[in-house]
N, C-alpha and C positions, 0 to 999 in steps of 0.2 A: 730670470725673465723680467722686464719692465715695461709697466702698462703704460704705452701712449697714444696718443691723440686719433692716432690713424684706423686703431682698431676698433672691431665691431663689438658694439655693447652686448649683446647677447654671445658673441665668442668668449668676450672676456666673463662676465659671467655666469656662461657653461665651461671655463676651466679655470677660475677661481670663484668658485660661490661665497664663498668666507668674503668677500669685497661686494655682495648685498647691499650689506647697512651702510658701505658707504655712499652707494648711488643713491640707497633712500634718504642720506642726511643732507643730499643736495637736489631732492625733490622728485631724480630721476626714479618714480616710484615704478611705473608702467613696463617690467622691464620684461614680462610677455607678451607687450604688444607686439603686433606688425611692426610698426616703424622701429623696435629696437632689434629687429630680425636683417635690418638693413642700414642700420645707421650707426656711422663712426661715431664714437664719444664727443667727439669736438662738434659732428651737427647734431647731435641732444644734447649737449650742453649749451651749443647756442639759441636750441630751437626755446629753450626752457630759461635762458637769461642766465645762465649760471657760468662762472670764469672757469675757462675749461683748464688754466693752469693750476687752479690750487684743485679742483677735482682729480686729475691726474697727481700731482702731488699726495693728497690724500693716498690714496688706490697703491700706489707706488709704497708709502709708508705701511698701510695696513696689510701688504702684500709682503713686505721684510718681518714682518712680527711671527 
């Protein structure tokens, strides 16, 4: 499986939780809220200013380990 852009943050983190620490090392701390109940990584990554291609690169690496 490989994490991109289009999916929902809270999906991906109800089915890989081990990929946590990496939403929190790019700020996406809030990852109970509402808005991450509905929102694709790429609009919290832009909602929060963060480059949505090295966050998925991350996620993508710490998800091979």
């Amino acid at each position: 499986m490989k994490i991109t852009r289009d999916m929902g943050i809270q999906d991906v983190v109800d089915t890989y939780p081990e990929l946590v620490p990496v939403f929190f090392k790019y700020g996406l701390g809030c990852l109970g809220c509402a808005a991450a109940r509905f929102e694709s990584i790429e609009q919290g990554a832009n909602a929060h200013g963060i480059d949505v291609d090295l966050l998925i690169n991350d996620l993508n690496k710490a998800l091979a380990q």
